[in-house]
Backbone as JSON, one array per atom type, in Angstrom:
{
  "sequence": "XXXXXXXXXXXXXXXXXXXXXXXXXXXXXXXXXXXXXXXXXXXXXXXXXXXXXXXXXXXXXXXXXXXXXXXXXXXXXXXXXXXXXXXXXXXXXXXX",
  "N": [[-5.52, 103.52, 61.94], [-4.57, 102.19, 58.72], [-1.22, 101.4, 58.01], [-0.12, 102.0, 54.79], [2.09, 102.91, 53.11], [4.42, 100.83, 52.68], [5.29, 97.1, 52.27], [4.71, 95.28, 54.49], [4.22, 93.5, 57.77], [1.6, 90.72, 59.25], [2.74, 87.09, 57.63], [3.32, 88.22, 55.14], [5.67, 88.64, 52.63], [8.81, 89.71, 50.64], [10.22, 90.72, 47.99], [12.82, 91.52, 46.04], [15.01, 92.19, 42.81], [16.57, 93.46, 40.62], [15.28, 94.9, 38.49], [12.9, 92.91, 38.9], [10.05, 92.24, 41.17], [7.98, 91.43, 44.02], [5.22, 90.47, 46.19], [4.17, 88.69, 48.75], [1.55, 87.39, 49.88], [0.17, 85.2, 52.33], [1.54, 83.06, 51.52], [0.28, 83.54, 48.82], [1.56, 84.73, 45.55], [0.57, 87.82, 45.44], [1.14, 90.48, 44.02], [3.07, 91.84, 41.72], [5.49, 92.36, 40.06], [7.28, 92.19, 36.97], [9.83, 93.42, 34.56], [8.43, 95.76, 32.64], [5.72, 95.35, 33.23], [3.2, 94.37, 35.08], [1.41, 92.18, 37.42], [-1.98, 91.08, 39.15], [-2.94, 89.36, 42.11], [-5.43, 87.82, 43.77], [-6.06, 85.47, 44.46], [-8.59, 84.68, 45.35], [-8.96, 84.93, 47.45], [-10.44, 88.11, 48.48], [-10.05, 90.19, 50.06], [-10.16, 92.7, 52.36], [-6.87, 93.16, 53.56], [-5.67, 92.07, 51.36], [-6.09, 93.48, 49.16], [-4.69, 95.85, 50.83], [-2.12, 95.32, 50.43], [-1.68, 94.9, 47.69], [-2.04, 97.98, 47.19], [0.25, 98.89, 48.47], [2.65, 97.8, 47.39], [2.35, 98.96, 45.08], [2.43, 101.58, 45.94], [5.07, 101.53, 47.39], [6.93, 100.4, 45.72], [6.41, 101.23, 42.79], [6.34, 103.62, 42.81], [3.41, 104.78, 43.86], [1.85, 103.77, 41.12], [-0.95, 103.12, 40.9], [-4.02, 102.14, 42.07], [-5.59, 99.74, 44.18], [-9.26, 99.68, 44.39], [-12.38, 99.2, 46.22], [-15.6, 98.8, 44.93], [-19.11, 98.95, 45.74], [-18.58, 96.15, 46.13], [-17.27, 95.62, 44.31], [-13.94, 95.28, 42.33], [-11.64, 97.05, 41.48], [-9.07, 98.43, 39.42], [-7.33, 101.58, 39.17], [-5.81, 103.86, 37.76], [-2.75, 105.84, 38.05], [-2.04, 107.76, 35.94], [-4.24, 108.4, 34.38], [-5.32, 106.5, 32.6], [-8.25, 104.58, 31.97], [-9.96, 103.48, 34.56], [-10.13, 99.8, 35.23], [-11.64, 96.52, 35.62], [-10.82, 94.48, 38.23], [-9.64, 91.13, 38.28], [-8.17, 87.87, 39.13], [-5.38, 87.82, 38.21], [-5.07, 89.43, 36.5], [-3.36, 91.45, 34.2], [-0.9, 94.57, 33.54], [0.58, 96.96, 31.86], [3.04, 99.45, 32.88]],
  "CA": [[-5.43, 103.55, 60.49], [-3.4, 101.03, 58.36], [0.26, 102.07, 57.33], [-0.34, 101.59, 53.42], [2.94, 103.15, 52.39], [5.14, 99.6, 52.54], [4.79, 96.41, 52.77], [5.07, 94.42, 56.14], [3.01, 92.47, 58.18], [1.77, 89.18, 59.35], [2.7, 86.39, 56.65], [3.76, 88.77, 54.1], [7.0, 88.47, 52.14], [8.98, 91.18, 49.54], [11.05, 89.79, 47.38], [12.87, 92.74, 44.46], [15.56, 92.55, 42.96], [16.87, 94.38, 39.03], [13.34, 94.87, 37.71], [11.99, 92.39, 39.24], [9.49, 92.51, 42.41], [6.95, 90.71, 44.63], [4.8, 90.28, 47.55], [3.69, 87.64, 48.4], [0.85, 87.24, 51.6], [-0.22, 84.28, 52.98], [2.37, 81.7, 50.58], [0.17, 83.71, 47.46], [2.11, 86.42, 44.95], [-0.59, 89.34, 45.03], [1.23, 91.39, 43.28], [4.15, 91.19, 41.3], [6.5, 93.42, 38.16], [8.64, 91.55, 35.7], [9.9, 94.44, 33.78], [7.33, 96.88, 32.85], [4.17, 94.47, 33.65], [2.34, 94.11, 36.14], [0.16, 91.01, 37.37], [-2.69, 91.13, 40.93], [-3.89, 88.15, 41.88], [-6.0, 87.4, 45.05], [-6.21, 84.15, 44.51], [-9.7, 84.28, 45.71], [-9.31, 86.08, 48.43], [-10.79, 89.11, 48.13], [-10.11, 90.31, 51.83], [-9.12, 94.16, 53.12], [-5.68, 93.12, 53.62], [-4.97, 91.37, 49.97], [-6.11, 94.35, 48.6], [-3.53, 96.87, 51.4], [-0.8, 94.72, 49.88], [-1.49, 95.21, 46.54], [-1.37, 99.4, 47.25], [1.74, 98.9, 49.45], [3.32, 97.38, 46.45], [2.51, 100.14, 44.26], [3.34, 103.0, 47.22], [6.52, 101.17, 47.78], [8.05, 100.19, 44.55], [6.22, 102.09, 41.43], [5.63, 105.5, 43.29], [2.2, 104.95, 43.43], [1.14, 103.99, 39.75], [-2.0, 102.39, 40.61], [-4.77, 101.41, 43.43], [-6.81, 98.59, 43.84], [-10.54, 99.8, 45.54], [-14.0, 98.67, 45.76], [-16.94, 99.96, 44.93], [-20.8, 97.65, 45.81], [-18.78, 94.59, 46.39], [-16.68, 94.83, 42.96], [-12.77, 95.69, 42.97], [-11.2, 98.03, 40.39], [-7.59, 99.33, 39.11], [-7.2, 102.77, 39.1], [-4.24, 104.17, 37.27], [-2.77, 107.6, 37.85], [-1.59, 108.31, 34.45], [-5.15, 108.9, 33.66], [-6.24, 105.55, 31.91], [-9.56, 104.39, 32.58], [-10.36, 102.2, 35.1], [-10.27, 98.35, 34.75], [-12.48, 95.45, 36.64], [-10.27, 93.68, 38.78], [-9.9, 89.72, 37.83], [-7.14, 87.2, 39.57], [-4.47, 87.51, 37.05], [-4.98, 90.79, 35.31], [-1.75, 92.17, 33.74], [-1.04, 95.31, 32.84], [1.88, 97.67, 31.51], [3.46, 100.56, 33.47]],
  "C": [[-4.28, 102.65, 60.04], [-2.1, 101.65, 57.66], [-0.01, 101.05, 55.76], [0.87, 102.14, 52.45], [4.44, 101.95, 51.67], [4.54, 98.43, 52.98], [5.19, 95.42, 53.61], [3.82, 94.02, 56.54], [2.89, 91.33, 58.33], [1.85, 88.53, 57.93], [2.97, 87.22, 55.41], [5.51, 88.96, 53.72], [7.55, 89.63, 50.94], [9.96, 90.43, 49.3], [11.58, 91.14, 45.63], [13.98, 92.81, 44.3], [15.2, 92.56, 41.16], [15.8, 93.77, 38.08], [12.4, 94.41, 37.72], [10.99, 92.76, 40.57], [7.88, 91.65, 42.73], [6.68, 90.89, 45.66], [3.74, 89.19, 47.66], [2.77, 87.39, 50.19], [0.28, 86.03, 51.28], [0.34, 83.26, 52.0], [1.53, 82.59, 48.51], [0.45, 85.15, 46.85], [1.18, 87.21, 44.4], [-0.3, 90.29, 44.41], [2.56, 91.22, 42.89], [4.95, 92.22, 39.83], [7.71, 92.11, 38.0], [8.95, 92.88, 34.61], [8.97, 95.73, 33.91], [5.78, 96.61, 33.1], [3.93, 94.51, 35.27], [1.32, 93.06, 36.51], [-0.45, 91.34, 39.32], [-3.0, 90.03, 40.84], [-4.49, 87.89, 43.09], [-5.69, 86.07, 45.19], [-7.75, 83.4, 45.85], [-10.16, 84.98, 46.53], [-9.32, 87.51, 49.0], [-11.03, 89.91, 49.66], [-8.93, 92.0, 51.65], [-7.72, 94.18, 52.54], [-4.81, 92.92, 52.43], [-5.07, 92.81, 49.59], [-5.13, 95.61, 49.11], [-2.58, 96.49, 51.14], [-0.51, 95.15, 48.63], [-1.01, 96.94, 46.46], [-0.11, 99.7, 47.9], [2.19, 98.64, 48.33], [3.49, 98.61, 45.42], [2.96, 101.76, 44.93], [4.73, 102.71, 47.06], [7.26, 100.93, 46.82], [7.59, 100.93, 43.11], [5.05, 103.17, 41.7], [3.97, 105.46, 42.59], [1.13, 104.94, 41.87], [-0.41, 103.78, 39.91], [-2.35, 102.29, 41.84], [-5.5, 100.53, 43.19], [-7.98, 99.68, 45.13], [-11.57, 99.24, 44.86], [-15.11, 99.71, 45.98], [-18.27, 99.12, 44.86], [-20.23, 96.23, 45.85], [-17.52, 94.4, 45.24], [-15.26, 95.73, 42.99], [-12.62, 96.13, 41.59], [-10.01, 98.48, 40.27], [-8.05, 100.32, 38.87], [-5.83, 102.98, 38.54], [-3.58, 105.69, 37.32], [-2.19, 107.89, 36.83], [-3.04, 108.84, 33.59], [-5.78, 107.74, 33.09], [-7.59, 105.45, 32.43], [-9.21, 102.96, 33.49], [-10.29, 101.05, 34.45], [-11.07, 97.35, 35.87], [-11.07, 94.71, 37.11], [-10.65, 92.29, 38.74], [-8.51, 89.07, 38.7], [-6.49, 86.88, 37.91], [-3.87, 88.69, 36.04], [-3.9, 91.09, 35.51], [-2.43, 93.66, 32.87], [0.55, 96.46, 32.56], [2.1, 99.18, 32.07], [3.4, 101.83, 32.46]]
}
């Protein structure tokens, strides 16, 4: 089973400091806070691992606000505050 509580790993980088934060796998920032935002971005590649980065990010630095999963092929935010769902897009922002 994959350790999904931080993030480490081949080619992956963490980068956080006063409010800021990143991770950045394979040279591209998959996930990322400036303040109270939030941006995902695959950058195409829509692979397992992009997506165990993105939940490491949110395990590891904003106690779990959010998951990325799929469902028939198509990827989705989840938010635990209750919002509704959102379609996952390279780029989507959203506010803590």
């Amino acid at each position: 089973m994959a350790q999904n509580q931080i993030c480490k790993g081949v080619a992956t980088k963490v980068a956080a400091d006063y409010g800021q934060c990143a991770v950045q796998y394979h040279g591209t920032t998959v996930a990322e806070r400036q303040g109270d935002t939030i941006t995902l971005n695959s950058a195409g590649w829509r692979s397992a691992t992009t997506k165990l980065r993105m939940n490491q990010f949110s395990n590891q630095f904003l106690g779990s606000a959010f998951c990325v999963y799929q469902k028939k092929g198509v990827w989705f935010v989840s938010f635990r505050d209750g919002r509704d769902d959102v379609e996952f897009f390279d780029g989507v922002t959203f506010d803590l």
